[in-house]
Backbone as CSV, one residue per row, in Angstrom:
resi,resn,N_x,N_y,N_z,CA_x,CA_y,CA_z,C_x,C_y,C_z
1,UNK,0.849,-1.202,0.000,0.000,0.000,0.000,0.874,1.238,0.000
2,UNK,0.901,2.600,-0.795,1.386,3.315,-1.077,0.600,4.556,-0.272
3,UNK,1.099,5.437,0.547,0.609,6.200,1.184,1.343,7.779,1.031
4,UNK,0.865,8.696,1.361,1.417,9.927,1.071,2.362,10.549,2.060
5,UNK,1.755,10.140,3.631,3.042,10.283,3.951,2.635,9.489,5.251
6,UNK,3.086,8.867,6.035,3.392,7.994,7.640,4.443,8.594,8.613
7,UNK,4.253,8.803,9.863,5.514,8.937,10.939,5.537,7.796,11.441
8,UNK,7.023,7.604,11.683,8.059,6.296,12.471,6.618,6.229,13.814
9,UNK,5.986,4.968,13.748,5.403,4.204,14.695,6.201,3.727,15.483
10,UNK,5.655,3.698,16.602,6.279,2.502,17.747,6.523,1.313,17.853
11,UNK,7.023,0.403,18.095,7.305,-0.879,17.858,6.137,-1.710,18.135
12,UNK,5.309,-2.447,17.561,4.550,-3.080,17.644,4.469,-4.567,17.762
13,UNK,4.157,-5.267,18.724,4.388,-6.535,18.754,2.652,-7.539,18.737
14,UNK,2.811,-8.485,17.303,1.721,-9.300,17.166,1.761,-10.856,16.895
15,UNK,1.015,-11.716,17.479,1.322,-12.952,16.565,-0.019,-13.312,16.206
16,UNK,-0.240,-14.212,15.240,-1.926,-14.964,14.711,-2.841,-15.289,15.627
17,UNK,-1.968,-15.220,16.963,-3.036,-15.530,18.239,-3.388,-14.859,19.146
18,UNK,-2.526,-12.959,18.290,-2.896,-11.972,19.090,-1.635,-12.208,20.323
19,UNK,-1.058,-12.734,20.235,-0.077,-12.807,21.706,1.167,-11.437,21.229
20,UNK,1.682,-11.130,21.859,3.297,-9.729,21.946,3.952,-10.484,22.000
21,UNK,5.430,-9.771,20.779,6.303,-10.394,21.421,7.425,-9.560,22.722
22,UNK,6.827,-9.866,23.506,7.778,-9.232,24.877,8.932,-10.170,24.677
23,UNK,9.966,-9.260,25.081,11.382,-9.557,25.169,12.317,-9.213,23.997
24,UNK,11.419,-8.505,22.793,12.199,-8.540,21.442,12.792,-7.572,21.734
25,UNK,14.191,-6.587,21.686,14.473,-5.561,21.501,14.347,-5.406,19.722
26,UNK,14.258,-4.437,19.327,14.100,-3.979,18.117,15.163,-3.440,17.069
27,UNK,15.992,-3.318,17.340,17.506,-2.394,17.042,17.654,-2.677,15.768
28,UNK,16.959,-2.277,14.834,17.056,-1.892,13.531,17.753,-0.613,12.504
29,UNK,19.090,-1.197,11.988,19.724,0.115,12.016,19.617,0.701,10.275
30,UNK,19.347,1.259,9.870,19.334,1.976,8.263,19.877,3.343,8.086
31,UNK,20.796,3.256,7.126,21.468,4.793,6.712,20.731,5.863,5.881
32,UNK,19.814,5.070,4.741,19.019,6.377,4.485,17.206,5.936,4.289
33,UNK,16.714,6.837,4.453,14.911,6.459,3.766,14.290,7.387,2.494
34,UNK,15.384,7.778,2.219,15.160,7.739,0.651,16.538,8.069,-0.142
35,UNK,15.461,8.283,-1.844,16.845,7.956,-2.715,16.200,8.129,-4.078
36,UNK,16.709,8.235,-4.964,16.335,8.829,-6.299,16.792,7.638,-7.393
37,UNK,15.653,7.682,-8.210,15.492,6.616,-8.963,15.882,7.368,-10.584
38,UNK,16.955,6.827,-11.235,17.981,7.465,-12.760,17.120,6.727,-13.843
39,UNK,16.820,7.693,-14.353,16.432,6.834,-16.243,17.753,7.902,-16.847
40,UNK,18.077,7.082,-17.960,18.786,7.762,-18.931,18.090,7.381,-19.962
41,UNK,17.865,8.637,-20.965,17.492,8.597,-22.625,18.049,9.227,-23.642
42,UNK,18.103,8.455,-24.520,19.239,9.396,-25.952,17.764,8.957,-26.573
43,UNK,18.394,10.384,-27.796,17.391,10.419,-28.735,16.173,9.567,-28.892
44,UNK,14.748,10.046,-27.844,14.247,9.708,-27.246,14.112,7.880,-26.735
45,UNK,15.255,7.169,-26.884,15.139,5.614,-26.122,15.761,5.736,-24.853
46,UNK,15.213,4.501,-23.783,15.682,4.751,-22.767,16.833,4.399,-23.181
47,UNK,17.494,4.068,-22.222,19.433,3.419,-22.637,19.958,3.391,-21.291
48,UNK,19.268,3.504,-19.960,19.435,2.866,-18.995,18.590,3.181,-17.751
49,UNK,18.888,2.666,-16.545,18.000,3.178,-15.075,19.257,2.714,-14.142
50,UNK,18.659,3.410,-12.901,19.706,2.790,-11.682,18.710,3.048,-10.499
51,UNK,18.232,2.003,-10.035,17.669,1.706,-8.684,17.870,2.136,-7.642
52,UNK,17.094,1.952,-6.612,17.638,2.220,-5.180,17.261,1.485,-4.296
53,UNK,18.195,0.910,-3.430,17.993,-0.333,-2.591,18.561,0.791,-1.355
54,UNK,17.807,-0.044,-0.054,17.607,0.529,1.255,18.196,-1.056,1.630
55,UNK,18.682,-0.979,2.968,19.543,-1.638,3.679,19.186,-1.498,4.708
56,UNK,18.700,-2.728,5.757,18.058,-3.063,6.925,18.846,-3.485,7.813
57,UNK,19.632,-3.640,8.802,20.292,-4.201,9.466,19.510,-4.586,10.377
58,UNK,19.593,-6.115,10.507,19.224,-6.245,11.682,19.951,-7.479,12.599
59,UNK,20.958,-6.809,12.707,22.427,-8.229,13.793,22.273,-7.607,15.460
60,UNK,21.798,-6.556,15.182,21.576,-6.569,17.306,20.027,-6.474,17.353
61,UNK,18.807,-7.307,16.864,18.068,-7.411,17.297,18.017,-8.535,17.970
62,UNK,17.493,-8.774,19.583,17.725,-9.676,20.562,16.295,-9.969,20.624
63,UNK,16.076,-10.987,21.551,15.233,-11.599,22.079,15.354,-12.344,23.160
64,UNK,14.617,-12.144,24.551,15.197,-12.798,25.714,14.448,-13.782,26.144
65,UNK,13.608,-14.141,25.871,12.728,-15.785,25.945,12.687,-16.195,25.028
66,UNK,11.877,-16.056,23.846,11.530,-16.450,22.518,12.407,-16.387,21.569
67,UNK,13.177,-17.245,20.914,14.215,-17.397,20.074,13.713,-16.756,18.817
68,UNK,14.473,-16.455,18.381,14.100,-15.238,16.954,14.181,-16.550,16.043
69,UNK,13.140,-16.080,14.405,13.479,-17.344,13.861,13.250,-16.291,12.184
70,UNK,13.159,-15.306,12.142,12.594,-14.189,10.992,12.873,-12.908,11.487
71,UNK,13.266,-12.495,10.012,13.615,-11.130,9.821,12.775,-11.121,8.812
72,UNK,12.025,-9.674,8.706,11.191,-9.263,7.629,11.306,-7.749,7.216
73,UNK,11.109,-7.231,6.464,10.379,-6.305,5.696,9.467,-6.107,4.521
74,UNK,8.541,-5.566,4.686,7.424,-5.288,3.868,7.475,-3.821,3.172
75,UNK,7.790,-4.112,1.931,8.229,-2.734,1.020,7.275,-1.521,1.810
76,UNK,5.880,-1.841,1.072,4.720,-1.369,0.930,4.655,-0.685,-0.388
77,UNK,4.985,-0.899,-1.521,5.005,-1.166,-2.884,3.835,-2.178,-3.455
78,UNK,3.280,-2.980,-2.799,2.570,-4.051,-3.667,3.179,-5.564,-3.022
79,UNK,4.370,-4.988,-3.136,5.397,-6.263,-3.154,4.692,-6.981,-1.710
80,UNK,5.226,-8.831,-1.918,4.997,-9.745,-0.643,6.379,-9.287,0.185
81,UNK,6.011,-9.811,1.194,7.275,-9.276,2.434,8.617,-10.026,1.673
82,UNK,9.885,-9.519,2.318,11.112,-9.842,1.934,11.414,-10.655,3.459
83,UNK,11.422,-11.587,3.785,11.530,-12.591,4.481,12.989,-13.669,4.507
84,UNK,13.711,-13.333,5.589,15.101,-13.950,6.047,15.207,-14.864,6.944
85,UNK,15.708,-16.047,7.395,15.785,-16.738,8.607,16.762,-16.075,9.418
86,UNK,16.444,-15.649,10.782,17.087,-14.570,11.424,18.479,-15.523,11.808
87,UNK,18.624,-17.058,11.789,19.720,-17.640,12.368,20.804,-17.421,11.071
88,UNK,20.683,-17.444,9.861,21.211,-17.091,8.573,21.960,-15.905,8.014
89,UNK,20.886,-14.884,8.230,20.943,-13.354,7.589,20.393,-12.660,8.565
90,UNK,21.055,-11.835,8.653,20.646,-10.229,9.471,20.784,-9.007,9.143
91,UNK,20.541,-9.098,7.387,20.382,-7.861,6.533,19.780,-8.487,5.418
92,UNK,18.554,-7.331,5.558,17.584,-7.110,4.277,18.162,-6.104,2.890
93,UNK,17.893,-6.449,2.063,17.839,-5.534,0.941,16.873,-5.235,0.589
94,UNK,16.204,-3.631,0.624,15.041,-3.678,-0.188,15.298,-2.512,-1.834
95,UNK,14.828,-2.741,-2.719,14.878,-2.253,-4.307,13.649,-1.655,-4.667
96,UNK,13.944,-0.345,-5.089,12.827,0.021,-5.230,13.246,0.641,-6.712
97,UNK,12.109,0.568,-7.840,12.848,0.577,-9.188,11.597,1.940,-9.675
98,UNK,10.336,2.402,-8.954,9.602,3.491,-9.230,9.570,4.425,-7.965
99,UNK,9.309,5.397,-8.435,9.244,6.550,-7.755,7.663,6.510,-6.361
100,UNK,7.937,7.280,-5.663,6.995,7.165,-4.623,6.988,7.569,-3.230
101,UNK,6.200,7.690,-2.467,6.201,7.466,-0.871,5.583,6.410,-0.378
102,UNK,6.502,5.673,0.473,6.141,4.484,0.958,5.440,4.036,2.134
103,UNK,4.501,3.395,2.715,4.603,3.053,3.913,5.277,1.364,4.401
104,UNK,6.968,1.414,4.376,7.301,0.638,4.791,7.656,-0.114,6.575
105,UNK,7.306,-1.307,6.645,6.961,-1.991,7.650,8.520,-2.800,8.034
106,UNK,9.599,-2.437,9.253,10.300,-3.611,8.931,10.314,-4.496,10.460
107,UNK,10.188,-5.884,10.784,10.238,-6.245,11.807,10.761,-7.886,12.316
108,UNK,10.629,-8.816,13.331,11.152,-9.438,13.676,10.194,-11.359,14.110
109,UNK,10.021,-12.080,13.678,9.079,-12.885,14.261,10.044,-13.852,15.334
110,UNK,9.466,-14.152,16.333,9.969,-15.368,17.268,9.452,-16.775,17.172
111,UNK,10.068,-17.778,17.808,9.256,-19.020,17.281,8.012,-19.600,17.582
112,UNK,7.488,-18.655,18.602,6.051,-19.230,19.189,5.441,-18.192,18.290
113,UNK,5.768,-17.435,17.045,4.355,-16.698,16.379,4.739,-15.524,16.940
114,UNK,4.936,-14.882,17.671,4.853,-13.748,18.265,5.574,-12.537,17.201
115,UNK,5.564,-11.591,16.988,6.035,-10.459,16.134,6.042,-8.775,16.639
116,UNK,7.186,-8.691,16.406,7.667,-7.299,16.367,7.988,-6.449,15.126
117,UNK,7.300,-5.326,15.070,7.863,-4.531,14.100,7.637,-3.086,14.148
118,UNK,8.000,-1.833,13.407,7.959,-1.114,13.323,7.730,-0.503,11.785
119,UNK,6.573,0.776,11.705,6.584,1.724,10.332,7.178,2.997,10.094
120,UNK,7.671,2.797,8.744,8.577,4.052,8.591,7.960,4.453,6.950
121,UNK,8.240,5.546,7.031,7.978,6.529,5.201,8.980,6.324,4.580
122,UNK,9.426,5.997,3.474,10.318,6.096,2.616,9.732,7.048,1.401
123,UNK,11.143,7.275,0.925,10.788,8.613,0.121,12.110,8.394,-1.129
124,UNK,10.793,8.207,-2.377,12.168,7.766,-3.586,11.316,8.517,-4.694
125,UNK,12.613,9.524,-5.415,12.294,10.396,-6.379,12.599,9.827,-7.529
126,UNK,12.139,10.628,-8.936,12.903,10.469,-10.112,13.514,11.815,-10.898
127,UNK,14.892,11.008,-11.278,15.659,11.582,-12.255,15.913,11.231,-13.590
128,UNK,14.872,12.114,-14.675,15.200,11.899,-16.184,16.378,12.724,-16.624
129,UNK,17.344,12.071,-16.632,18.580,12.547,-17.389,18.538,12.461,-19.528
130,UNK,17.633,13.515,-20.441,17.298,13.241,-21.290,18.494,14.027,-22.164
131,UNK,18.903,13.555,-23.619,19.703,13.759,-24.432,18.914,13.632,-26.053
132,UNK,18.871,14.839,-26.542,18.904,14.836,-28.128,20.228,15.276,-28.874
133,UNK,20.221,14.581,-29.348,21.617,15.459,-30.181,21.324,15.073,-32.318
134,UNK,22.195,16.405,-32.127,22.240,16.890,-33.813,20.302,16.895,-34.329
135,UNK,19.598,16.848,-34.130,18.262,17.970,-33.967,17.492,18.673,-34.593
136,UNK,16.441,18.577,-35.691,16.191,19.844,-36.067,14.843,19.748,-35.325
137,UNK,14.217,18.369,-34.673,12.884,18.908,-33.992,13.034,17.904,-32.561
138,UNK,12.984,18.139,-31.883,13.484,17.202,-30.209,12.211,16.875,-29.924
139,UNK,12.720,15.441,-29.688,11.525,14.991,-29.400,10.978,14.971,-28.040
140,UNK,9.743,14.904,-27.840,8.813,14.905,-26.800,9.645,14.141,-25.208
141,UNK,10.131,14.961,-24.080,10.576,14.015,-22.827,9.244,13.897,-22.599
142,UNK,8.595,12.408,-22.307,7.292,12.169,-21.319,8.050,11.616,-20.228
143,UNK,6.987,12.067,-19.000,7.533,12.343,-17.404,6.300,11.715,-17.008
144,UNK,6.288,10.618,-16.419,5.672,9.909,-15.142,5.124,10.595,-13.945
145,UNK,4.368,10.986,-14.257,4.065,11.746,-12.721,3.137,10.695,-11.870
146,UNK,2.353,9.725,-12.308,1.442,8.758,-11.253,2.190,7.721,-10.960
147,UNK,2.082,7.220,-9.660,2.851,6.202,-9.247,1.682,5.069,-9.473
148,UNK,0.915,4.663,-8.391,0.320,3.445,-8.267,-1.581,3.588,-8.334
149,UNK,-1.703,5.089,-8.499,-3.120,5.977,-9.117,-3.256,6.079,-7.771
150,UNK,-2.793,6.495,-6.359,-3.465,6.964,-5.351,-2.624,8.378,-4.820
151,UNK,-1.571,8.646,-5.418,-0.896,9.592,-5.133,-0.229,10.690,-6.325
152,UNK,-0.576,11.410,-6.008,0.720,12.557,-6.898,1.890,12.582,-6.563
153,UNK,2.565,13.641,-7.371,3.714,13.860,-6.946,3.649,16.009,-6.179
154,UNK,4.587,16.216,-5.215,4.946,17.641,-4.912,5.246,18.903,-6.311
155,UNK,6.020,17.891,-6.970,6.786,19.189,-7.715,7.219,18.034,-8.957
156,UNK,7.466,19.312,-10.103,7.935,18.309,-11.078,9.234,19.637,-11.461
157,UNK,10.626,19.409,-11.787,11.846,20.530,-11.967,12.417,20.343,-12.809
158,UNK,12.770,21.476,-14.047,13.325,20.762,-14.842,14.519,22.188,-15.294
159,UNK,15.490,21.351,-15.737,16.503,22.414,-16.151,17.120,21.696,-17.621
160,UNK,17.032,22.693,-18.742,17.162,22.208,-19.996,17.506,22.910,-20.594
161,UNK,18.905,22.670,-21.625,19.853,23.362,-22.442,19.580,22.924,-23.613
162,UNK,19.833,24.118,-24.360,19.563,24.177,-26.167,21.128,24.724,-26.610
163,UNK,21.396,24.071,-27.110,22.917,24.540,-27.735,22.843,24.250,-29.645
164,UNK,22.923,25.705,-30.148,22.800,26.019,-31.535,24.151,25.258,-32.025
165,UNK,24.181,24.119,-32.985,25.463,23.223,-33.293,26.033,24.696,-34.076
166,UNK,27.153,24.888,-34.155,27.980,26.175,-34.969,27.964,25.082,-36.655
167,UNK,27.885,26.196,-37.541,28.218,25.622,-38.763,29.817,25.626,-39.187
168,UNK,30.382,24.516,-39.262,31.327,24.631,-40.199,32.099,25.782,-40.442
169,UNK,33.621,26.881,-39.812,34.189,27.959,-40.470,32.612,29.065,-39.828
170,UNK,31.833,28.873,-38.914,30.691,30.367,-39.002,29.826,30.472,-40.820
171,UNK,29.800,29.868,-41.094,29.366,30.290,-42.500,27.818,29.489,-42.570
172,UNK,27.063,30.416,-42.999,25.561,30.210,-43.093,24.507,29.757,-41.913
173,UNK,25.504,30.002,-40.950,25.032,29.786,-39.621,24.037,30.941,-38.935
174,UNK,22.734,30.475,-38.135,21.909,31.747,-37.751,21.436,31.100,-36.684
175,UNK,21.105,32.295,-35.963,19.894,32.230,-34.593,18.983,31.301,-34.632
176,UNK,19.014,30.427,-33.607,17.436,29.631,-33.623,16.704,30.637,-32.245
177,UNK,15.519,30.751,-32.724,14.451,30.586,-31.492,14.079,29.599,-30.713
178,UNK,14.115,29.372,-29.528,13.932,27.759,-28.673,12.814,28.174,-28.091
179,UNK,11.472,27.214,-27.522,10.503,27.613,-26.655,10.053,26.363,-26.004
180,UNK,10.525,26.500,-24.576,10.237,25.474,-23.758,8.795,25.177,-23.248
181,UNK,8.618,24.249,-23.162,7.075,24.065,-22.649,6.355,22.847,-21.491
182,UNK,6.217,22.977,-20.166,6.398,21.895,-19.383,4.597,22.069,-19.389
183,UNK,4.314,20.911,-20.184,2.892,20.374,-20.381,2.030,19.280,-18.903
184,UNK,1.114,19.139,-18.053,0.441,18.862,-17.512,-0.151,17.630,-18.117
185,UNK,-0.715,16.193,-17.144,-1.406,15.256,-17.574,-2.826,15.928,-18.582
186,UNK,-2.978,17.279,-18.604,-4.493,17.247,-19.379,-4.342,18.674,-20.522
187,UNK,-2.581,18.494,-20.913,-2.280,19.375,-21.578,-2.228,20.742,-21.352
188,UNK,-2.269,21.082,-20.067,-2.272,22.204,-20.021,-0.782,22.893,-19.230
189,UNK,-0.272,24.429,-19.785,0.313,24.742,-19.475,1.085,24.784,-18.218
190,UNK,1.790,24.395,-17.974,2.147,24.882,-16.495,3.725,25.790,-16.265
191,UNK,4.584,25.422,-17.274,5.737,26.479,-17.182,6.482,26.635,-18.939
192,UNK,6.997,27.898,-18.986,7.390,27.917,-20.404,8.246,29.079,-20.635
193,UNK,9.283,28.938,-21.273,10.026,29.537,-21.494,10.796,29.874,-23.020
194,UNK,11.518,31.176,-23.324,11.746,31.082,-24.891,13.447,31.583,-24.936
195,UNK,14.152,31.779,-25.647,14.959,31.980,-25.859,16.044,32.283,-27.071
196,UNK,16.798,33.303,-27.758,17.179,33.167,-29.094,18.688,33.091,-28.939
197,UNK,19.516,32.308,-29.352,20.676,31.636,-29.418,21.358,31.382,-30.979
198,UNK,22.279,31.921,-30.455,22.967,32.641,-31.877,23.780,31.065,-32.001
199,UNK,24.244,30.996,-33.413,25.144,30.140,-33.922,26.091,29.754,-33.345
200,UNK,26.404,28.425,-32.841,27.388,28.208,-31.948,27.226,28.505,-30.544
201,UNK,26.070,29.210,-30.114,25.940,29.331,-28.596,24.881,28.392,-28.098
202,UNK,24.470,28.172,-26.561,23.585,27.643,-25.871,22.778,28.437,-24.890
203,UNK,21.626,28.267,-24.533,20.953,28.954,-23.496,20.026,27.793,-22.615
204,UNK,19.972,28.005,-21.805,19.545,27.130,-20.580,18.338,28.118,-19.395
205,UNK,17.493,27.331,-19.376,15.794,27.043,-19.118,15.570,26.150,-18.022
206,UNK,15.196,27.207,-17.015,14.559,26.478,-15.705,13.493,26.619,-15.773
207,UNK,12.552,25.565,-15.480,11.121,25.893,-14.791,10.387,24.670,-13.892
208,UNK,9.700,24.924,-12.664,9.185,23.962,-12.007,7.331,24.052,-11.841
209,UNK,6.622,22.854,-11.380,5.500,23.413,-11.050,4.688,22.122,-10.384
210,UNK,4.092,22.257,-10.034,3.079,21.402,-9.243,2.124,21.784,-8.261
211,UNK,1.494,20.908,-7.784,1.383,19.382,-7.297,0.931,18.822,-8.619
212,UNK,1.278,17.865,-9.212,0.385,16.961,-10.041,-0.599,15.855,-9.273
213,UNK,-1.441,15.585,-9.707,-2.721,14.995,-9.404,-2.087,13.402,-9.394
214,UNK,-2.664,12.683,-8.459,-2.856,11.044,-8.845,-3.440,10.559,-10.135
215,UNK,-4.448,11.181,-10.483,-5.211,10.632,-11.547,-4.358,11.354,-13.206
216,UNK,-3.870,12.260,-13.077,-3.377,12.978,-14.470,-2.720,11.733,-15.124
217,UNK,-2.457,12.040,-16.240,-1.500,11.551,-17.359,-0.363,12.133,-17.372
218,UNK,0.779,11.189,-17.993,2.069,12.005,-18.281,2.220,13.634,-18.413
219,UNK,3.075,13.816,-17.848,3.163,15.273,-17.893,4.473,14.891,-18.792
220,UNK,4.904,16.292,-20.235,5.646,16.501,-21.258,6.581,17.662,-21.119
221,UNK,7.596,17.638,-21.526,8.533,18.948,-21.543,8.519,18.860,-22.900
222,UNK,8.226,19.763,-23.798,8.198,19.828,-25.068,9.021,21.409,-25.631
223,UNK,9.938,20.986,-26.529,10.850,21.928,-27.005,10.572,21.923,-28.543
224,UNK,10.011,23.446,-28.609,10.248,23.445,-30.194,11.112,25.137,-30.127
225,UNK,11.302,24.735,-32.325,12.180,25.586,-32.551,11.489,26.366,-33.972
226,UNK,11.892,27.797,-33.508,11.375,28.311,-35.161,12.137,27.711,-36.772
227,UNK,12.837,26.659,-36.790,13.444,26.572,-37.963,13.706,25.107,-37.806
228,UNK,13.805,23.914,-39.087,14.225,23.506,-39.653,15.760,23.080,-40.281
229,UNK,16.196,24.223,-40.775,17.287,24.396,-41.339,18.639,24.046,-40.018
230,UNK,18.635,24.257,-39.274,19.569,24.208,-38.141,19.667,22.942,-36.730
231,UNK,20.758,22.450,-36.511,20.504,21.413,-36.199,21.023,21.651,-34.507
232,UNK,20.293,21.378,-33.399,20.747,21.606,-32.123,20.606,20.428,-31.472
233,UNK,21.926,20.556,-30.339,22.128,19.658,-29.322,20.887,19.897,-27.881
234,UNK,20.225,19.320,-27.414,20.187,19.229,-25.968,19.609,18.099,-25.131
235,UNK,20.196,18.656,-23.508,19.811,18.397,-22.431,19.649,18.679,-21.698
236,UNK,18.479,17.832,-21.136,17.546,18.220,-20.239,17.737,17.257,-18.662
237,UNK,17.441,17.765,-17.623,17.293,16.932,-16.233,16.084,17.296,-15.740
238,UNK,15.532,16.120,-15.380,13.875,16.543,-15.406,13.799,15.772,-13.871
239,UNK,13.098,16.339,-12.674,13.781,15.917,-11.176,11.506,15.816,-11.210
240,UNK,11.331,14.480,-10.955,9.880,14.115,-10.307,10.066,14.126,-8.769
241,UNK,9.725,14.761,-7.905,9.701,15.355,-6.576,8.693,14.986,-5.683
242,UNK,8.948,14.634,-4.524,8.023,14.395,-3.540,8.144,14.962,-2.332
243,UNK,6.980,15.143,-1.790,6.785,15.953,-0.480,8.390,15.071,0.975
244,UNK,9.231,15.830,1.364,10.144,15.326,2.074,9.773,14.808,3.097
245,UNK,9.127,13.944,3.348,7.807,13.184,4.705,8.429,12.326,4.748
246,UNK,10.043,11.800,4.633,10.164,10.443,4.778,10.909,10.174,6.596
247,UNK,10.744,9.046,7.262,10.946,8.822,8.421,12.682,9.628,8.860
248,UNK,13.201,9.368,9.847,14.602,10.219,10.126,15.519,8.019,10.105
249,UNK,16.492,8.482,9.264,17.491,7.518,9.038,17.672,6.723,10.693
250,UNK,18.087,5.850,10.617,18.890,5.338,11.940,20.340,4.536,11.806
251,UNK,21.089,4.996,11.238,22.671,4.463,11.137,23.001,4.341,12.195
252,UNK,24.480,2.719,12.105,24.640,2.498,13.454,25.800,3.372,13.907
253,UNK,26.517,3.625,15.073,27.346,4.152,15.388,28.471,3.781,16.591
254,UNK,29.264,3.784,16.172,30.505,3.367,17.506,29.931,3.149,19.405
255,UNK,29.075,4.308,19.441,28.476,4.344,20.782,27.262,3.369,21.167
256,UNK,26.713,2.746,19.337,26.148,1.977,20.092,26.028,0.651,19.797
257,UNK,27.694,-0.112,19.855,28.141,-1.150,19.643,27.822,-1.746,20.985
C-alpha cells in the first residue's frame, strides 16, 4: 500500500493468536529512507536506469525468551514481504525501481508466532537525465508523474539546455528561437520559457510546477524551434519530486556497539 506520507510508529508486537512479542528488543539500524530513482534517454530511447535499494540491518536485534526465527520487511510497494531466517541473515535488501512514498513496515518474528515490528515513510524520487543530439525537432521528454493511481507527486523541476550546433568555419550559420514548454497530464500549461541563441551558442531554461494529481496523465517537456534548417544539441534533467515526509534515518554508530 502506497501512502502519502506515515511517521516512524512505535514498535509493535503481534502474533496470529494476538499474543506480543515481549522480550524482542528492536535495534534496527538503516542509513538512508530515501533515494532517487535514474532513467537515462538518448534520442528519445531509454538506454538505462539505476535503482535504489535501502539496507536493513538487523544483527543486534535480541530476544530474551523467545528465540528469533525471521527477519522481515514489507516494502509497501505491492510487493509480498522480503523474508530472512534470522539464524542465517541479518540484513535485508530492499529495491525500489519506481518513484513514490512508501509506507514501509520492517520487523522481527519469534518461534512461538509472536512479532515485532515497526513503520517508517520512505521517500524515492525520479531523475530523467534526457539527451537529443544533432536535432532539427526534439523529441517529446514524457515524465511519469502517477505512481500506483493513489498519489501525486509535490513538484515536477526541470533544467534544460539548447545549444545552436555552430556551422562549419561560421558560414551560413543563424539564430534559432527555442521555446520550452512543461505540459500537464491534461495538456495544459504549467511552465514555459523562450529563448534566441545565436550560432554556436547555448541557453539554458529552468522551470518547475506542481502538485500533479494522482489521476493525471504524463506530464511533457516539449521543445520546439522556429526553424528547420539548423541542427541543435540538448539536455535536459527533469527531477519528479516528492513531499520530504520520509521517516529520520537510523545508522549504526561506535556508541552503540
Amino acid at each position: 500500500m502506497l501512502l502519502l506520507s506515515a511517521s516512524l510508529a512505535g514498535c509493535t508486537g503481534a502474533s496470529d493468536d494476538g499474543g506480543e512479542a515481549d522480550g524482542v528488543d528492536l535495534k534496527v539500524y538503516y542509513d538512508e529512507t530515501s533515494g532517487v530513482v535514474e532513467q537515462t534517454w538518448r534520442n528519445g530511447q531509454q538506454t538505462g536506469s539505476q535503482t535504489v535499494t535501502l539496507t536493513f540491518d538487523f544483527a543486534r536485534v535480541t530476544s530474551t525468551d523467545d528465540p528469533l526465527v525471521a527477519f522481515f520487511v514489507a516494502p509497501g510497494d505491492g510487493r509480498d514481504e522480503i523474508v530472512t531466517d534470522a539464524n542465517q541473515t541479518a540484513s535485508i535488501d530492499v529495491e525500489y525501481a519506481a518513484h513514490g512514498l512508501y509506507a514501509l513496515t520492517y520487523g522481527a518474528r519469534t518461534e512461538s508466532g509472536a512479532e515485532a515490528s515497526e513503520d517508517i515513510t520512505v521517500r524515492i524520487d525520479l531523475r530523467i537525465d534526457w539527451q537529443d543530439t544533432g536535432t532539427t525537432n526534439p523529441d517529446d521528454a514524457s515524465i511519469r508523474v502517477m505512481t500506483d493511481g493513489t498519489q501525486g507527486v509535490d513538484r515536477v523541476a526541470v533544467t534544460s539546455t539548447v545549444a545552436n550546433i555552430g556551422n562549419v568555419g561560421g558560414v551560413f550559420g543563424r539564430a534559432v528561437s527555442a521555446t520550452w514548454e512543461l505540459l500537464d497530464g491534461s495538456d495544459g500549461l504549467r511552465a514555459t520559457g523562450t529563448a534566441q541563441i545565436a550560432d554556436g551558442q547555448e541557453e539554458t531554461w529552468e522551470g518547475s510546477s506542481g502538485p500533479a494529481e494522482a489521476d493525471e496523465g504524463d506530464w511533457v517537456l516539449r521543445i520546439g524551434l522556429d526553424t528547420d534548417d539548423e541542427s541543435v544539441n540538448v539536455t535536459s534533467v527533469i527531477d519528479v519530486l516528492h513531499t520530504e515526509t520520509e521517516s529520520p534515518a537510523q545508522p549504526f554508530t561506535s556508541d552503540q556497539s
